[in-house]
C-alpha positions in Angstrom: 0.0 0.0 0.0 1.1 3.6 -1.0 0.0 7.0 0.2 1.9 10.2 -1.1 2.8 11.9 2.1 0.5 15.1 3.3 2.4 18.2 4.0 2.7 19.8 6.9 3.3 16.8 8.8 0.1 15.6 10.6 -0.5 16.2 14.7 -0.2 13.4 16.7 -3.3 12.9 18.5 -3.5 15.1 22.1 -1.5 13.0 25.0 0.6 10.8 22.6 4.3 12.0 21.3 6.4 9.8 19.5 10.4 9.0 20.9 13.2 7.4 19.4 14.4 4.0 21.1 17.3 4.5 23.0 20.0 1.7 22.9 18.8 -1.0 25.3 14.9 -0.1 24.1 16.7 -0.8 20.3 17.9 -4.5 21.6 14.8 -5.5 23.2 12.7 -4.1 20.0 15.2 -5.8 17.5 14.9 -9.3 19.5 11.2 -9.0 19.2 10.7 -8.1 15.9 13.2 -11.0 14.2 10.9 -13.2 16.4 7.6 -11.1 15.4 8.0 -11.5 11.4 9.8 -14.9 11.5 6.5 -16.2 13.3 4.6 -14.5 10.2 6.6 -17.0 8.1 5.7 -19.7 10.3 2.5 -19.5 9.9 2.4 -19.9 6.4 3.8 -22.9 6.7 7.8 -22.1 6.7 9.8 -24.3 8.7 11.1 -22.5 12.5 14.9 -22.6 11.7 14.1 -21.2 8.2 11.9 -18.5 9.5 13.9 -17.5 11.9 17.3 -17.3 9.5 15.2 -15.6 6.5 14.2 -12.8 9.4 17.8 -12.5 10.7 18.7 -12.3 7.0 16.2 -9.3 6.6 17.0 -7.2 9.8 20.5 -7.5 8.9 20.2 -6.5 6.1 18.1 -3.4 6.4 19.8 -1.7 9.6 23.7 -2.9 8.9 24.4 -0.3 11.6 21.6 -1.1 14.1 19.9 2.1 15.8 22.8 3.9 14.0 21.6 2.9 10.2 20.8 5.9 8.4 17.8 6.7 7.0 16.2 4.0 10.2 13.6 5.5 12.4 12.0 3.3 15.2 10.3 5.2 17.7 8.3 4.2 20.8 4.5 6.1 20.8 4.2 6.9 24.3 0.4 8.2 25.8 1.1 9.7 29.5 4.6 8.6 29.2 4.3 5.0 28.9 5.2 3.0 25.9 2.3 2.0 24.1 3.9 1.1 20.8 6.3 1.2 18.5 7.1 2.1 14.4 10.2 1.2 12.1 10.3 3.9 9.3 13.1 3.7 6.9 14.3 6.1 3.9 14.4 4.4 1.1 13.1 3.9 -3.0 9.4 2.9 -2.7 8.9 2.9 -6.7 11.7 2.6 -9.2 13.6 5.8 -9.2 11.3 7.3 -6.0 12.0 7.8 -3.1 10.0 7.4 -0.3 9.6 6.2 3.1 8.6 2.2 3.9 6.8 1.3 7.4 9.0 -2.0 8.1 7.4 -2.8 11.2 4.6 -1.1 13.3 2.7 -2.8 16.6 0.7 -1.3 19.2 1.4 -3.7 22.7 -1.7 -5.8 23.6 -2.8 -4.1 26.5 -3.2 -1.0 24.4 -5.2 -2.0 21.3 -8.6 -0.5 20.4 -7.8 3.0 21.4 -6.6 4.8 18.5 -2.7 4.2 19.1 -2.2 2.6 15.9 -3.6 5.6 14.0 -1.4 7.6 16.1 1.8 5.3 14.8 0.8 5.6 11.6 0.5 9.3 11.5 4.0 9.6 13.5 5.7 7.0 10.6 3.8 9.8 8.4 5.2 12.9 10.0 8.8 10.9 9.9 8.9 10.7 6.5 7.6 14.1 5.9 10.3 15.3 8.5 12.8 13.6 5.9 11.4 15.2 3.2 10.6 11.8 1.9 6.9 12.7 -0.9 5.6 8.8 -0.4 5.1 6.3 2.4 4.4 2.9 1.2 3.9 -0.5 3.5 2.8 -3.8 3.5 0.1 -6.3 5.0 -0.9 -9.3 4.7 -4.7 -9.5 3.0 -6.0 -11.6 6.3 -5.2 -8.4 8.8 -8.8 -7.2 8.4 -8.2 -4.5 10.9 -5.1 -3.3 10.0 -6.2 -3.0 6.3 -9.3 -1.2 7.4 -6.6 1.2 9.5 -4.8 2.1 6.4 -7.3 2.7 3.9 -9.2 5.2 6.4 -5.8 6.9 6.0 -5.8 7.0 2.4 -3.3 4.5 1.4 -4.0 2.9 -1.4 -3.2 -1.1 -2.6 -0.1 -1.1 -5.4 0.1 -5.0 -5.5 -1.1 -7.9 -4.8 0.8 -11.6 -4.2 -0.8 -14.7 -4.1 0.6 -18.4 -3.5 -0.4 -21.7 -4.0 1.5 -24.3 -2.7 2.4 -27.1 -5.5 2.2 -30.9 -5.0 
């Protein structure tokens, strides 16, 4: 999904504000998330060691440098100071020849769903790309994530593709 990137950036709702990870926050949030999208391989049906290599693989990949990778944003969303959730945003080409912005990861913790805080991390992965003067923000989600896809379209991204899979005999 694609969404050219509104300018000024958008307010965050009143009582949220959005934080990068410090160091230790970084480690915790990188451990999760290579066990977060390997368990999205897993359950279509990709064996655990596989899963878990092909998300090392990816997270390697994209932040070489860790918290320190330029163009990487991952920020905590904190309402009343705590945590509530978190957003990757990196820099990078989102069409051939454009760049943009690409949402690479982007949760709200359990305890905190259903009250708005993932429209708030979407409209602070928005204002961090518009902050990097990056014109489009694209992502990606799986067709079965019924809420999330409802979240995005109410937000004006649109779908660029679609990928489908069979398995073969």
């Amino acid at each position: 999904m694609i969404k050219e990137v509104p300018g000024p950036p958008p307010a965050l709702p009143e009582g949220v504000e959005g934080r990068p990870l410090d160091e230790d926050e970084f480690g915790r949030w990188l451990s999760h998330a290579v066990r977060h999208f390997a368990q999205d391989w897993i359950s279509r049906g990709v064996p655990e060691d596989e899963a878990l290599a092909r998300s090392e693989a990816v997270h390697a990949r994209l932040l070489p440098e860790g918290r320190a990778t330029p163009g990487a944003h991952v920020h905590h969303l904190l309402a009343d100071g705590t945590a509530v959730g978190h957003v990757w945003v990196s820099e990078c080409e989102v069409r051939p020849g454009v760049d943009g912005a690409y949402v690479f990861d982007v949760e709200v913790a359990e305890a905190y769903r259903g009250r708005g805080y993932g429209r708030a991390l979407m409209l602070l992965a928005e204002r961090t790309a518009a902050e990097a003067g990056r014109p489009l923000i694209a992502l990606h989600v799986f067709e079965g994530n019924r809420p999330a896809l409802a979240l995005y379209e109410s937000l004006g991204y649109r779908t660029t593709h679609r990928n489908f899979v069979k398995r073969l005999l």
